[in-house]
BALUM-346792 format. One record per residue: y, x, z of N, C-alpha, C in turn. Coordinates in steps of 0.05 Angstrom, whole numbers, plus 32768, in hexadecimal, padded with zeros to 4 digits. Layout:
YXZYXZYXZ...
// end
This chain:
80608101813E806F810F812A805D8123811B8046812B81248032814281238028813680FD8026811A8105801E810C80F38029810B80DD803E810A80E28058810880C58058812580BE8057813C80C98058815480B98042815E80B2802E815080BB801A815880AE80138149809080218138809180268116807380348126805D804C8133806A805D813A805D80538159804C804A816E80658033817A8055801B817E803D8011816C804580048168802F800D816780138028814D8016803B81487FFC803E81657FF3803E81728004804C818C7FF3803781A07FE5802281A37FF6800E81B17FE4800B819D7FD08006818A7FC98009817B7FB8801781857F9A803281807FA7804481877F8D804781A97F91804281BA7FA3804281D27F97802881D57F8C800F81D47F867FF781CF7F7B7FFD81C47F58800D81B97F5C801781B07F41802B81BE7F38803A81CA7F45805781DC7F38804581F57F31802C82027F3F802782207F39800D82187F1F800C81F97F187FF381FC7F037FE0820A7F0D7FD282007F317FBD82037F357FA581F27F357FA781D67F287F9C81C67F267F9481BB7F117F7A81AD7F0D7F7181AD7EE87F8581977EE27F85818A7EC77F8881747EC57F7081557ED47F8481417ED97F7881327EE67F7381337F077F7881467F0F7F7681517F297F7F813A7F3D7F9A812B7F407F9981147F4D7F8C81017F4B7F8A80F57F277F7480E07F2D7F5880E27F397F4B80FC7F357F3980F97F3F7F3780F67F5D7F4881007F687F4C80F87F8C7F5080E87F887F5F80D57F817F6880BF7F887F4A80A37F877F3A80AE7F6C7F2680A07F647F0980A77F837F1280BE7F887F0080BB7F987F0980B17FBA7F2180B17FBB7F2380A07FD97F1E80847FCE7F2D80757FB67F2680637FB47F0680537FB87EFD80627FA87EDC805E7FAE7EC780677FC07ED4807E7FD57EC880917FE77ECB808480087EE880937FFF7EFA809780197F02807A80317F0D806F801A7F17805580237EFF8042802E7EF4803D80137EDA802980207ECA803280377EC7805180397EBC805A80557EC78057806D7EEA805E80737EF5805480807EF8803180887EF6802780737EF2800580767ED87FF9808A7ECA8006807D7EAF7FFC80877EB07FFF80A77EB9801780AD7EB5802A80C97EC4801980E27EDB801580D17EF1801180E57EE97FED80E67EEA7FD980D57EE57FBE80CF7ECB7FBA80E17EC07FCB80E17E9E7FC580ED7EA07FC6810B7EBB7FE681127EC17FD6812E7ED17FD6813C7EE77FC981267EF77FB381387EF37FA081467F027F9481667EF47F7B81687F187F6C815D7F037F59814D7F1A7F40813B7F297F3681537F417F2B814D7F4B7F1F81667F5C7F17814D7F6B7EFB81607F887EE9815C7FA07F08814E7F9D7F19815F7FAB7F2D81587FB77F3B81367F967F38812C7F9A7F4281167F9F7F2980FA7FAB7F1081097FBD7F0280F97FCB7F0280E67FE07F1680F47FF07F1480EC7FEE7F2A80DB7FE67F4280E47FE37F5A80C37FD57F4880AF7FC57F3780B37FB47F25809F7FCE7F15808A7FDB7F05808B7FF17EFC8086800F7F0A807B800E7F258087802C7F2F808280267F2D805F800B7F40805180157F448032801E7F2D802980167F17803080207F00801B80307EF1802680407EF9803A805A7EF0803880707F0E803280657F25802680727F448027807B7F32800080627F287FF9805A7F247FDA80747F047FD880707EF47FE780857EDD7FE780A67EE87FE780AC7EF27FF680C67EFB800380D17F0D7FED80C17F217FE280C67F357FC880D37F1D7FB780BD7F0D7FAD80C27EFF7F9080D77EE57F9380DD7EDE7FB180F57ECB7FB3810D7EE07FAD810E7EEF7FBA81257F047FBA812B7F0D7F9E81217F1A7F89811B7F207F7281237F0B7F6481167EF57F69811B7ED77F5281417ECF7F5A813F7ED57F7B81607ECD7F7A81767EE17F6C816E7EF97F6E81827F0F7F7181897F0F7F43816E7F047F3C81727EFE7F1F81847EEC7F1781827EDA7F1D819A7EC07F2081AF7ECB7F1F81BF7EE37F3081D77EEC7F2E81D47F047F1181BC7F1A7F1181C37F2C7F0681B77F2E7EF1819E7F157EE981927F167EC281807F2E7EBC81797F337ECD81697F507EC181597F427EB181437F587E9981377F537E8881137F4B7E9B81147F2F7E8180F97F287E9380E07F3A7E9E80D97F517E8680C17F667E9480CC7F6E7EAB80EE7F6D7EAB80EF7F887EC780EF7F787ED980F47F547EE080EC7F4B7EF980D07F467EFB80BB7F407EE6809D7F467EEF809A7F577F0380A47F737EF6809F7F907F0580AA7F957F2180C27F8B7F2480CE7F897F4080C37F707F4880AD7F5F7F4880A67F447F5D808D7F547F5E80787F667F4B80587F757F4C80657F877F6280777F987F5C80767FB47F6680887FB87F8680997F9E7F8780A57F9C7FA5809A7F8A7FB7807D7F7A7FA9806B7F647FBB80527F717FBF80487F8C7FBA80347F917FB480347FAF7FBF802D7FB37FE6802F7FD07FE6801A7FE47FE380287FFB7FDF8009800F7FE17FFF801580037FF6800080137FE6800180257FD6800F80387FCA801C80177FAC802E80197FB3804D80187FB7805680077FBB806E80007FD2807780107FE7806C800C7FFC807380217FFE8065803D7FF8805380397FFA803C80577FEA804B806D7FCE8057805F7FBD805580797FC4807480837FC3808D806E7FD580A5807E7FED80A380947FFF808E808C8013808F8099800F807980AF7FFA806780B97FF7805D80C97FE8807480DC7FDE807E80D37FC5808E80E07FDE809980E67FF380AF80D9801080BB80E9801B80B280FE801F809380FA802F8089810D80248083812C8002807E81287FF0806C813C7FDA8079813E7FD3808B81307FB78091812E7FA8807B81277F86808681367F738072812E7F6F805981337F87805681497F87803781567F8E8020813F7F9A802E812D7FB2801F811C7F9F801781067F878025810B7F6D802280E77F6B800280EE7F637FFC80FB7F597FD780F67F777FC880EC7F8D7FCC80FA7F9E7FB880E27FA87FC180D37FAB7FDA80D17FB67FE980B57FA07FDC809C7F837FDC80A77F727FD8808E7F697FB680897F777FA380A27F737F88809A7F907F81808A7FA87FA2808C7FB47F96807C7FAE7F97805D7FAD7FB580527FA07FB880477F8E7FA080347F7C7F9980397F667F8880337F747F6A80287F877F69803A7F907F4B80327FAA7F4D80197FBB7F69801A7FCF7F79800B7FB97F7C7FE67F9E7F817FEA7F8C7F7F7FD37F917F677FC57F857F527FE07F877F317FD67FA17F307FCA7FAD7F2D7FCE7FCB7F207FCB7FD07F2B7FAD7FC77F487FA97FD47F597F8F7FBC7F3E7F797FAB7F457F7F7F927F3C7F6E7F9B7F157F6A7F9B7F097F7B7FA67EF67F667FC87EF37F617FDE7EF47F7B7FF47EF17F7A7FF97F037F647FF17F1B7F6580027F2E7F597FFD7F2E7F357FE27F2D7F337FD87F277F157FE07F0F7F0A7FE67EF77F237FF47EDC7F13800F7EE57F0480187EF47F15803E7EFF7F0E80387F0C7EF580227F1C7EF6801D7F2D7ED480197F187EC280107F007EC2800B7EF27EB580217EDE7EAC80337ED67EC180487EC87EB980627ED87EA7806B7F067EB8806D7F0C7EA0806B7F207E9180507F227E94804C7F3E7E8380397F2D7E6480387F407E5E80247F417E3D80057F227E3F7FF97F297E547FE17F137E507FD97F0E7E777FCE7EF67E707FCA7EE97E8E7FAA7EF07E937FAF7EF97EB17F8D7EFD7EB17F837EE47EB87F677EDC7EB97F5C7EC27EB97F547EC57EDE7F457EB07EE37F3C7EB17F047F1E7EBD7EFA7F137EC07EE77EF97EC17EE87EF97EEB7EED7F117EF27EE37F167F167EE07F217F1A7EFD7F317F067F057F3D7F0F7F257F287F167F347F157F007F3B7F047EF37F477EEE7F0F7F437EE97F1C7F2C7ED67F367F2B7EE17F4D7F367F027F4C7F397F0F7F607F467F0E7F6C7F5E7F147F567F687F0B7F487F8A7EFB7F5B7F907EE17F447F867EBF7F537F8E7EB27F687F877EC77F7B7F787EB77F937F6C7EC87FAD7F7A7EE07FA67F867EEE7FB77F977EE57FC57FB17EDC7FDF7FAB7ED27FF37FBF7ED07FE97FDF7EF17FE17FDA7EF07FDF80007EF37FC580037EF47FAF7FF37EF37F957FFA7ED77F947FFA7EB97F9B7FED7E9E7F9E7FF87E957FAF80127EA87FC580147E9F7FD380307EA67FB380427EC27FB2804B7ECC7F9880537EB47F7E805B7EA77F6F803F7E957F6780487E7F7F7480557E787F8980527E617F9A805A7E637F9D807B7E747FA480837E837FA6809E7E797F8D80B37E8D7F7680A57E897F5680B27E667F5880AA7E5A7F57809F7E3B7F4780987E2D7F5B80B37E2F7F7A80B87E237F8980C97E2C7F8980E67E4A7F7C80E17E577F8280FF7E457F71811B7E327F68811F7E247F6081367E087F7881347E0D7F8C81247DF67F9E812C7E007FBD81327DF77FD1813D7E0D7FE5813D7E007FFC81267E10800F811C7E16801F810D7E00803A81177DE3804381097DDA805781187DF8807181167DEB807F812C7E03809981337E0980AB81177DFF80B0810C7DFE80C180F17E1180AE80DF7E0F809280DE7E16808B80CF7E3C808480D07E35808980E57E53807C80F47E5B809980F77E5180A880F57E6480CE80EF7E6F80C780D67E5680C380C37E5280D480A57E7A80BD80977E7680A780A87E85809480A27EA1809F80A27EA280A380C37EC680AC80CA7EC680CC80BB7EB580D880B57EB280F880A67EC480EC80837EBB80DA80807EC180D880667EDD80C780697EE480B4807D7F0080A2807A7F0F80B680827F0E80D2808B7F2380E780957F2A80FA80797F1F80F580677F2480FA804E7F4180ED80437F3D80DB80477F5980CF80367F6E80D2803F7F7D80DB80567F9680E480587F9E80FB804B7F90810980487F99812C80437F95812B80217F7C812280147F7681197FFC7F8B810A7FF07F9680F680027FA980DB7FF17FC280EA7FEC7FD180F780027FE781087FFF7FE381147FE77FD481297FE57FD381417FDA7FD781377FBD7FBD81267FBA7FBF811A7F9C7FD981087F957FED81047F9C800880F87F9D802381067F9A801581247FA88031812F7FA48024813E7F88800F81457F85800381587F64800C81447F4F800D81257F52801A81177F46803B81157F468045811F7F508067810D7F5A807481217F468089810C7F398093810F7F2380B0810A7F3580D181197F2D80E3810E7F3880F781077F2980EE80FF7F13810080F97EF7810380DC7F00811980CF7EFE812480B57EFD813680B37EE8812780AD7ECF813880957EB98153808C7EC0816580907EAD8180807E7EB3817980667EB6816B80587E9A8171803C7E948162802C7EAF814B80387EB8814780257ED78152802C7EEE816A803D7EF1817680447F09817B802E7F17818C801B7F12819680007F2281777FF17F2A816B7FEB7F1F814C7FD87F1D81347FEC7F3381387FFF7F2C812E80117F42813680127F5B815180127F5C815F80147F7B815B7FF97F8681617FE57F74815D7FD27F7B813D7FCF7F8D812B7FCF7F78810E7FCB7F8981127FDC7FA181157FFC7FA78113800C7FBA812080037FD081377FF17FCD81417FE87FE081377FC87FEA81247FC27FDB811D7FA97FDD81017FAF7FF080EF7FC67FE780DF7FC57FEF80D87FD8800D80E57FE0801080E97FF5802180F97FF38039810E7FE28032811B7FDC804781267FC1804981267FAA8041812D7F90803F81127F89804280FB7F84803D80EE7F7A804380E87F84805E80DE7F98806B80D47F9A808180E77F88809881017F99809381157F8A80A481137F6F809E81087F5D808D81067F39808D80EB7F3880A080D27F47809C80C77F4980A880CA7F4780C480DA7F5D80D080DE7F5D80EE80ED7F4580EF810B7F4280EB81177F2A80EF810B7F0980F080F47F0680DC80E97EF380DD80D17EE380F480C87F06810380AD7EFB810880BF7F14812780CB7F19813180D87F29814F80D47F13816180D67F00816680D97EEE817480BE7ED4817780B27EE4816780927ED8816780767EE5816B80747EFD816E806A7F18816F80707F29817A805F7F378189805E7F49819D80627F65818D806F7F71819480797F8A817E806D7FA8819380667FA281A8805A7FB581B880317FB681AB802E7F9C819D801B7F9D819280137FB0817C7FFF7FBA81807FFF7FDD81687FFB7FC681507FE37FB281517FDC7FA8813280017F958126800A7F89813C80297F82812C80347F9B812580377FB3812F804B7FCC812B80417FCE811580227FD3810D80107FD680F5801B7FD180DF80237FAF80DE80217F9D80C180447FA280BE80537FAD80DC80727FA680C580707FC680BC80687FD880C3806D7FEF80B5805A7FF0809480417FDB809A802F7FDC8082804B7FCD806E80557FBA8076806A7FAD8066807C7FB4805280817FD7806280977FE8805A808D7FFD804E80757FFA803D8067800E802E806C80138013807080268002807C801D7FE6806980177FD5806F80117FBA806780007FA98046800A7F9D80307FFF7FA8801380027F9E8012800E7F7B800680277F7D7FF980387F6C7FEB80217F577FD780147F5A7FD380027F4A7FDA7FEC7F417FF27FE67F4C80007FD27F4480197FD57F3080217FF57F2F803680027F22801E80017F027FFF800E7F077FF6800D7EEF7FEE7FF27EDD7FF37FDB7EF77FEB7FC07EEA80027FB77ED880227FC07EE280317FBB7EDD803C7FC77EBD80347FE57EBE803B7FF27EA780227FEF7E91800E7FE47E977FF77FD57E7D80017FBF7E7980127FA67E82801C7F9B7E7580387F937E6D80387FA97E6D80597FB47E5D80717FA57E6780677FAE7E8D80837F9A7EA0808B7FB87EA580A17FB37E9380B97FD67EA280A27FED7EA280937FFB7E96808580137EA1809C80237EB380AE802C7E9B80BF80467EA580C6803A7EC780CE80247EC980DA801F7EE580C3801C7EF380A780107EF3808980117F02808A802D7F0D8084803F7EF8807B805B7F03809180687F1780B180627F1180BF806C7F2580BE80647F4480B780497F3E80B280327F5F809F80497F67808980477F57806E805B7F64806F806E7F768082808A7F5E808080977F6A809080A27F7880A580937F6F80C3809F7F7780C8808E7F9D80B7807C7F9680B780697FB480A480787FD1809280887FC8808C80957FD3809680AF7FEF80A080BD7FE080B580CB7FF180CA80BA7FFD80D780A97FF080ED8099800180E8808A801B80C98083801480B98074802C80B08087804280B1809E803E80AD80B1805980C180AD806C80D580A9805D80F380A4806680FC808D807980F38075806A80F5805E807580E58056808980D0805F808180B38058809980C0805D80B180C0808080B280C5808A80C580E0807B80E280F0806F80CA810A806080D580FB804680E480F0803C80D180E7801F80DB80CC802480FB80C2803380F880B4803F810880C68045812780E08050811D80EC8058813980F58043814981028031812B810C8015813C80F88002813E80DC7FFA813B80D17FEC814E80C67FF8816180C58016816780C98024817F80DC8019819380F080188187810F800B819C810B7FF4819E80F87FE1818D80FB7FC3819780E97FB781A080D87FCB81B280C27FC281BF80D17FC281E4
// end
């Protein structure tokens, strides 16, 4: 629990940092730009380099893209009854298939598990990248404004911070890490919890739009709590839930809607106004839920 108030903390210097106008403009993105490029890929490298792989981490391998399937069957059916406008089901199949992992996933795994939890939190992670990068950009393309090609995915992939740490990790992992380097490493992946918060709540906005109230609740309840629970229900009886890397991938499951995927969504003009609310407004609600989903695969181990 030490973990969660210290999560929840942060959020708040965050947004009081922002309420007293102690911060320049830009002030989150630039944290954010630098775990992305810093933080994260340091933590990737560290933790990937040594883990030992096992059968185990399967299944976190697999959950995003069936987190990304289950969204967009659900979504495609629940339209059939209710016609929403085509941008806003793009935006609810990008923004309820597609979690934020990284920035929020790995603070709040580190809450729930500590450091044990870094290897499948970050093979989820990694594969939650994959999935956005073609699944998720195909969906932009079927319906947002313009389709990206495989030749732009495909540069996405390989130019992403921590999908190169990632390889970097696997290519070194039969040699070990001198001592300095394997400090300077976990010195810098202990950055991003306190950094990711902070820059999230200097961001958090709590204005919710009338016109996406229904479309919003909708996703928040899609993504937050219907999926995880299909999650458990689907895979309880096939999986060891006393396993930290399964506890890992259903809470990674139940993460809200990826920061970059809300911006993929609002460049091509799928629902902005309802993108940015998933973002940020999903955020705080997921302290909420986590925490729930957390207690009860506590009880169902």
């Amino acid at each position: 629990m030490n973990g969660i108030l210290a999560t929840v903390s942060f959020f708040l210097i965050g947004v009081i940092l922002k309420k007293t106008r102690r911060i320049p403009e830009g002030f989150s993105q630039s944290l954010i730009s630098f775990i992305v490029n810093v933080s994260l890929p340091a933590l990737t490298l560290k933790v990937i380099h040594d883990v030992s792989l096992n059968s185990s981490l399967l299944f976190p391998m697999v959950v995003p893209l069936i987190v990304f399937a289950l969204s967009a069957l659900l979504i495609l059916a629940l339209n059939r009854m209710i016609h929403l406008p085509r941008e806003t089901v793009g935006c609810l199949i990008l923004l309820c298939g597609i979690g934020n992992t990284s920035i929020i996933g790995i603070p709040l795994i580190d809450a729930f598990f500590g450091y044990e939890g870094y290897g499948a939190a970050l093979v989820v992670d990694q594969s939650n990248f994959l999935v956005m990068c073609i699944a998720g950009l195909s969906t932009v393309g079927m319906f947002g404004s313009a389709a990206p090609d495989a030749k732009s995915i495909f540069k996405r992939i390989m130019t992403y911070p921590s999908i190169l740490a990632m390889l970097l990790a696997m290519i070194f992992k039969p040699m070990a890490f001198p001592g300095w380097l394997g400090e300077l490493l976990v010195t810098l992946g202990k950055t991003l919890t306190p950094l990711a918060i902070i820059a999230l709540g200097a961001s958090f906005e709590s204005e919710l739009k009338k016109e996406v109230l229904g479309p919003f609740f909708l996703g928040a309840a899609i993504k937050l709590i219907v999926i995880p629970l299909c999650i458990i229900g689907m895979f309880y009886s096939f999986i060891p839930l006393g396993n930290i890397a399964s506890r890992v991938a259903i809470i990674q499951s139940g993460m809200p809607p990826m920061i970059l995927a809300g911006l993929i969504a609002a460049d091509s003009k799928l629902n902005p106004p309802l993108a940015f609310s998933l973002v940020v407004l999903g955020i705080p609600l997921s302290f909420l839920t986590l925490v729930f989903w957390n207690r009860i695969l506590g009880c169902l181990i």
